[in-house]
PATORTOR-963929 format. One record per atom (N, C-alpha, C, O): atom name; residue in three letters; residue number from 0; x negated, y, z. Coordinates in Angstrom, 1 decimal, padded with zeros to 4 digits, m for minus. Layout:
BEGIN
+-------+--------+-----+--------+--------+--------+
! atome ! residu ! num !     c1 !     c2 !     c3 !
+-------+--------+-----+--------+--------+--------+
!    CA !    ALA ! NUM !      X !      Y !      Z !
...
+-------+--------+-----+--------+--------+--------+
# end
This chain:
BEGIN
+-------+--------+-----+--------+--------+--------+
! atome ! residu ! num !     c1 !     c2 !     c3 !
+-------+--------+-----+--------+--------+--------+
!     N !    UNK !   0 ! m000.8 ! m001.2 !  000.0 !
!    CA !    UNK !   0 !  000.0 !  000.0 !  000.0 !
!     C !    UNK !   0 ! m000.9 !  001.3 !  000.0 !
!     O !    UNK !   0 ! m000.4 !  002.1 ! m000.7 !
!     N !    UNK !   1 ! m001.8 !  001.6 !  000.5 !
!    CA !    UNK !   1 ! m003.2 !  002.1 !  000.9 !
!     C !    UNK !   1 ! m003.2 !  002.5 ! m000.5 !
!     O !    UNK !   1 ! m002.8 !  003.7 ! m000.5 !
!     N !    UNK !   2 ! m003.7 !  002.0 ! m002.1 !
!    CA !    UNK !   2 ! m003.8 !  002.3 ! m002.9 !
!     C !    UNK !   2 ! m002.8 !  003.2 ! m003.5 !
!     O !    UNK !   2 ! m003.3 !  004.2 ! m004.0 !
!     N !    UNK !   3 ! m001.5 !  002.9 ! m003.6 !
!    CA !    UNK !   3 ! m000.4 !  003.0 ! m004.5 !
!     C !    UNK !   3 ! m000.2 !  004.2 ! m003.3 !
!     O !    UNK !   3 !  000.9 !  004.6 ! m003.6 !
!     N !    UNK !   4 ! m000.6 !  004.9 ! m002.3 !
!    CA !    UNK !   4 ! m000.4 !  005.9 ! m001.6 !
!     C !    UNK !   4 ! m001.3 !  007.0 ! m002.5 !
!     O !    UNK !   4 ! m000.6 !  007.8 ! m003.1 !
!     N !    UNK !   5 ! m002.3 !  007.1 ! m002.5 !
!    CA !    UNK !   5 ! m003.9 !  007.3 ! m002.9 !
!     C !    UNK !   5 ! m003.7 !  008.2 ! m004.2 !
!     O !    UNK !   5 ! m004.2 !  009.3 ! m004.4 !
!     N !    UNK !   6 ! m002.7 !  007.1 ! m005.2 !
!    CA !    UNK !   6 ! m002.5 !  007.2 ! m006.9 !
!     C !    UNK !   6 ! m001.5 !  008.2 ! m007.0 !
!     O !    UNK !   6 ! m001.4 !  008.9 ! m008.0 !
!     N !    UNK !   7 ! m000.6 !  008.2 ! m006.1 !
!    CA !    UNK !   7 !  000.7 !  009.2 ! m006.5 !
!     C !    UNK !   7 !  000.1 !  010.6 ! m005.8 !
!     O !    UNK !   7 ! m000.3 !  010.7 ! m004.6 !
!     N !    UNK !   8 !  000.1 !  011.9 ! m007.0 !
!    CA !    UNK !   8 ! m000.3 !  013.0 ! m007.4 !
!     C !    UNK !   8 !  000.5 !  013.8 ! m007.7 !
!     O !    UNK !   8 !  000.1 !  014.9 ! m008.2 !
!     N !    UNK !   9 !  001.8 !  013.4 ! m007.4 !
!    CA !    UNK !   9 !  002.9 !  014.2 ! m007.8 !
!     C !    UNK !   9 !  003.6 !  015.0 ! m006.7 !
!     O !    UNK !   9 !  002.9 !  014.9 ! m005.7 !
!     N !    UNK !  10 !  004.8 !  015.9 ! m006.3 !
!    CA !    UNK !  10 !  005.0 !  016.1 ! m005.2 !
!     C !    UNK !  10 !  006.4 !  015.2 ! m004.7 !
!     O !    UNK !  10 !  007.2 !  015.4 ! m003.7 !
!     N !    UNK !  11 !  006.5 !  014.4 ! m005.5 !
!    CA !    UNK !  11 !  007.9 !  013.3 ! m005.2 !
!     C !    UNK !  11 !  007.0 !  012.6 ! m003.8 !
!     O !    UNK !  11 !  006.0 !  011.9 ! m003.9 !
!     N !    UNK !  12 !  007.6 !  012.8 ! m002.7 !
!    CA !    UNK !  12 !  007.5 !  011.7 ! m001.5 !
!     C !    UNK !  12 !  006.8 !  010.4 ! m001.8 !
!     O !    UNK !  12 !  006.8 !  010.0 ! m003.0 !
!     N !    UNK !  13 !  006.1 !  009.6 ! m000.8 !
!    CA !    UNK !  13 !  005.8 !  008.4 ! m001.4 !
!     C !    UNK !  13 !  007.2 !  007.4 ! m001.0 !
!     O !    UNK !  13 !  007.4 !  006.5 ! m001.8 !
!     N !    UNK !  14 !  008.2 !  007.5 !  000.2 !
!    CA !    UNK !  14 !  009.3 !  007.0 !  000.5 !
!     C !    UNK !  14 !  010.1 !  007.0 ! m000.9 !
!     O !    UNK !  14 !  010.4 !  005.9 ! m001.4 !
!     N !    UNK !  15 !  010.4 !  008.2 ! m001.5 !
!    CA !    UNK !  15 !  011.1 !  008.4 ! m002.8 !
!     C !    UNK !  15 !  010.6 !  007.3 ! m003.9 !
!     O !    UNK !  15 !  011.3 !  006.4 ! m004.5 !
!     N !    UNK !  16 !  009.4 !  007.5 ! m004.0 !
!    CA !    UNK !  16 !  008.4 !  006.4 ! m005.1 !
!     C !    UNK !  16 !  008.9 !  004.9 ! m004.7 !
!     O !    UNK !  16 !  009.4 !  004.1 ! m005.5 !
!     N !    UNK !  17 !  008.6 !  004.6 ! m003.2 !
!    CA !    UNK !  17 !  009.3 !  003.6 ! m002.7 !
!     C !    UNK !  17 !  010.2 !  003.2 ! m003.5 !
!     O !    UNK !  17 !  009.8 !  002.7 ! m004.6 !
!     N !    UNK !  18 !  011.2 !  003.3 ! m003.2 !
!    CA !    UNK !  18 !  012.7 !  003.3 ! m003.2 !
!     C !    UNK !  18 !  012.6 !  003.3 ! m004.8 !
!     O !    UNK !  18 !  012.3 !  002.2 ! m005.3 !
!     N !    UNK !  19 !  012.8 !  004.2 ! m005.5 !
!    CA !    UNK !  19 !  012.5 !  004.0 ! m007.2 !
!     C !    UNK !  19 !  011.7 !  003.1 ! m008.0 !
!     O !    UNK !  19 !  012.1 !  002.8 ! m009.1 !
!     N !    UNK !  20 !  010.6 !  002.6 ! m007.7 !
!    CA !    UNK !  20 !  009.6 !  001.9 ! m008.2 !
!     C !    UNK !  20 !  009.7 !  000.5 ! m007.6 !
!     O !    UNK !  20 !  010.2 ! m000.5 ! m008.2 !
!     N !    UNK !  21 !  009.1 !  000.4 ! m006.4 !
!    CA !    UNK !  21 !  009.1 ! m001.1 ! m005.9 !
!     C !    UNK !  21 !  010.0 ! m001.3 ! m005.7 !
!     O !    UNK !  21 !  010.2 ! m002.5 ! m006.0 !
!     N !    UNK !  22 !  011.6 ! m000.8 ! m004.9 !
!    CA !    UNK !  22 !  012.5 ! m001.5 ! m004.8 !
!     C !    UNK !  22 !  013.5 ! m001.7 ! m006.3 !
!     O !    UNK !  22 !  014.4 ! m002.6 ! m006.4 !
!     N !    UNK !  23 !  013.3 ! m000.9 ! m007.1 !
!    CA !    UNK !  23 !  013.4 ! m000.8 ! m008.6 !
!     C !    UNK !  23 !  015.4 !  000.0 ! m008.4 !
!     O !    UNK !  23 !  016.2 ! m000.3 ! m009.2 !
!     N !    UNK !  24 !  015.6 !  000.7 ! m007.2 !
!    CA !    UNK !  24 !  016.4 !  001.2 ! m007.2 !
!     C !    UNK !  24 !  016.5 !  002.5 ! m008.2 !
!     O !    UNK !  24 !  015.6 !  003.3 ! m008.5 !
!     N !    UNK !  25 !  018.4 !  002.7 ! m008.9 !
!    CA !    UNK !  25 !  018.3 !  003.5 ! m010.0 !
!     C !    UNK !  25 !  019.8 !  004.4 ! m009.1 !
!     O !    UNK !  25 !  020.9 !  003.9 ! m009.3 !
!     N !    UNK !  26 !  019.7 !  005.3 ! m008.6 !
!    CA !    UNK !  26 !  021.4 !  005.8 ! m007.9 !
!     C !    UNK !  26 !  021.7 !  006.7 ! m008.5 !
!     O !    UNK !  26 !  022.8 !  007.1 ! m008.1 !
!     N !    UNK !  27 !  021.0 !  007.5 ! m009.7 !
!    CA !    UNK !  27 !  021.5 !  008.5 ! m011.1 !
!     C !    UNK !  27 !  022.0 !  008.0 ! m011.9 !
!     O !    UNK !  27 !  021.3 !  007.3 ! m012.7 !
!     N !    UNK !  28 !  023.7 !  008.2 ! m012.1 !
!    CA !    UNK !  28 !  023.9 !  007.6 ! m013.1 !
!     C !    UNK !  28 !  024.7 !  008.6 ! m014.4 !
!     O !    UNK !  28 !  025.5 !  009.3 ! m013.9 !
!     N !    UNK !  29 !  024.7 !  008.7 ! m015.6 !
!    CA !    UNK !  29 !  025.2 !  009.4 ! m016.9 !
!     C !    UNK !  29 !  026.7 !  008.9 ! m016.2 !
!     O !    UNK !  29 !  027.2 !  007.9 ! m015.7 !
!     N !    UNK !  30 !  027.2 !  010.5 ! m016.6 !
!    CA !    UNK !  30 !  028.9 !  010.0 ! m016.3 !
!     C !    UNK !  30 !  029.6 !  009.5 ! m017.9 !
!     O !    UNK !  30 !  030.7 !  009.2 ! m018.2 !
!     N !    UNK !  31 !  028.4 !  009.6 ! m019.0 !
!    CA !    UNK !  31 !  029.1 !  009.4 ! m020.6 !
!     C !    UNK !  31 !  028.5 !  007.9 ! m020.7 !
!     O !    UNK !  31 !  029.3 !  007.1 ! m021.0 !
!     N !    UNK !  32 !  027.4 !  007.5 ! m020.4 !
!    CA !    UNK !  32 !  026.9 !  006.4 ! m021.1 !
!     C !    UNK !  32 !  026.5 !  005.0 ! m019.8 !
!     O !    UNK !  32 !  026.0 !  003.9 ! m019.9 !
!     N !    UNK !  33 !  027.1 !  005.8 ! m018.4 !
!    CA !    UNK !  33 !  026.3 !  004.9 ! m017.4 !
!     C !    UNK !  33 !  025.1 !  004.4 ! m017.7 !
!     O !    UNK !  33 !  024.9 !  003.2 ! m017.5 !
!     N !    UNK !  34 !  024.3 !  005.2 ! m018.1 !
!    CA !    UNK !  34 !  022.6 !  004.7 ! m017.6 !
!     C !    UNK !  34 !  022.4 !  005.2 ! m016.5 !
!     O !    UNK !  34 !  023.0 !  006.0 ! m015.8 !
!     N !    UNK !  35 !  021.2 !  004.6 ! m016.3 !
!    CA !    UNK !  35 !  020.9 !  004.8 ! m014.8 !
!     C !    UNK !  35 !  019.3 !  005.7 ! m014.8 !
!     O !    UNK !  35 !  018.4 !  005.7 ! m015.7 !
!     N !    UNK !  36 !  019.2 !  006.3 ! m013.6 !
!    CA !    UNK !  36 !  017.7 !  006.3 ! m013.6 !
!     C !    UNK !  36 !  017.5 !  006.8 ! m012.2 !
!     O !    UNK !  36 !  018.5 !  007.3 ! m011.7 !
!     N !    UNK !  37 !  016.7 !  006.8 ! m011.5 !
!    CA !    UNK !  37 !  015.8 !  006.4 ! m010.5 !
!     C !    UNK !  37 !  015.5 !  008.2 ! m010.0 !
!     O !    UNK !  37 !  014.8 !  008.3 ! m009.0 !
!     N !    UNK !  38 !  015.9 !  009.3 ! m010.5 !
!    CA !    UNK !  38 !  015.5 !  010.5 ! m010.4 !
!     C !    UNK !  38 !  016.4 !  011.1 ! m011.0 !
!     O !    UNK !  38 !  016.7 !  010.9 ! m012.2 !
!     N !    UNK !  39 !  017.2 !  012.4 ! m009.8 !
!    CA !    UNK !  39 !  018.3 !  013.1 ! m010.3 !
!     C !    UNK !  39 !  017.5 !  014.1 ! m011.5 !
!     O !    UNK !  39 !  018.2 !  014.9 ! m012.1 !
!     N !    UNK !  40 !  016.3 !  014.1 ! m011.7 !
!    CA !    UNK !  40 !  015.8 !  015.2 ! m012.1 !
!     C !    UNK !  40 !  015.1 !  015.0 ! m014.1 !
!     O !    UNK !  40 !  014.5 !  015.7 ! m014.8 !
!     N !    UNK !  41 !  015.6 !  013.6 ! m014.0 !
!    CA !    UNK !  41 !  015.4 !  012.2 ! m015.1 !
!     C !    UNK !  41 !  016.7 !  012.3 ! m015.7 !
!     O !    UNK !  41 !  016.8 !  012.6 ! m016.9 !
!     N !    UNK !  42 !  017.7 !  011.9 ! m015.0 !
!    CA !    UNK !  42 !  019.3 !  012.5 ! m015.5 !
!     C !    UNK !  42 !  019.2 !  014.1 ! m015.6 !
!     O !    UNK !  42 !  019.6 !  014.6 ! m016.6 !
!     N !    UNK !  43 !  019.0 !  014.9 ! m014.7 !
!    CA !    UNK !  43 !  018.9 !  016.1 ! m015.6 !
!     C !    UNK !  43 !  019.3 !  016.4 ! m017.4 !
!     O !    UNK !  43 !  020.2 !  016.8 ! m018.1 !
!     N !    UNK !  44 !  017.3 !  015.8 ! m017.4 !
!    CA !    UNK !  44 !  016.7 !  016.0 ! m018.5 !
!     C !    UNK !  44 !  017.3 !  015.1 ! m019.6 !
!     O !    UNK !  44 !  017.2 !  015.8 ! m020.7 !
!     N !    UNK !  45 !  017.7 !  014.3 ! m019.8 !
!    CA !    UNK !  45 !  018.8 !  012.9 ! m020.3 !
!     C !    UNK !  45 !  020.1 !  013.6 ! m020.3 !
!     O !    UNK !  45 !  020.8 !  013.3 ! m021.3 !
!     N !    UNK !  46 !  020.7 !  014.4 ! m019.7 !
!    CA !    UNK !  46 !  021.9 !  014.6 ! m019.9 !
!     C !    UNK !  46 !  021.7 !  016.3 ! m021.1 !
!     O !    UNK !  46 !  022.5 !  016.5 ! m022.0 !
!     N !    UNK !  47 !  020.8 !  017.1 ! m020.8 !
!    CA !    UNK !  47 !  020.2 !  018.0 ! m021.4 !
!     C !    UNK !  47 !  020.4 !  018.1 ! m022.4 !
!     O !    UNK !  47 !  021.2 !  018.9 ! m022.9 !
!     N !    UNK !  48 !  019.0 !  016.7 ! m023.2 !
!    CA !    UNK !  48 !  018.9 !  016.2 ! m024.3 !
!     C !    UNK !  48 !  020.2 !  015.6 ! m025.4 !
!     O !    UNK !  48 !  020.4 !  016.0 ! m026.6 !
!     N !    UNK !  49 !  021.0 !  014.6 ! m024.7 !
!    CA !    UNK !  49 !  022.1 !  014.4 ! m025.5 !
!     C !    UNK !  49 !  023.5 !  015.4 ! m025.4 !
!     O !    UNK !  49 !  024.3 !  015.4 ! m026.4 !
!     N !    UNK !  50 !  023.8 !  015.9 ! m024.5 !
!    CA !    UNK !  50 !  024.8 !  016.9 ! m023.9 !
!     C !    UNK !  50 !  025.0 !  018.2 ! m025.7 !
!     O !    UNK !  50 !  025.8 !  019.1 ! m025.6 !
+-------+--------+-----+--------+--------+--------+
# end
C-alpha cells in the first residue's frame, strides 16, 4: 500500500483512489446512457462532451 500511496500526485485523496480503483467502485452515473464512472468530475466531462 506504501507504494500505490507514494505514486498518487494528484489532489484526489488516497481513501477516494481507494474506493475508485481497488474496490473498482463507479457511484456516477449518466442520467441518458447509465454509464458509470468512479469520479463526479469524469461525469462532468462525459456529460459535457455528449450533452
Amino acid at each position: 500500500m506504501r507504494l500505490v500511496r507514494e505514486e498518487i500526485r494528484t489532489k484526489t485523496p488516497f481513501a477516494y483512489h481507494q474506493k475508485t480503483v481497488h474496490e473498482g467502485r463507479k457511484d456516477y452515473t449518466c442520467d441518458w446512457c447509465e454509464k458509470k464512472f468512479g469520479e463526479h468530475t469524469r461525469r462532468r466531462r462525459f456529460l459535457s462532451r455528449v450533452a
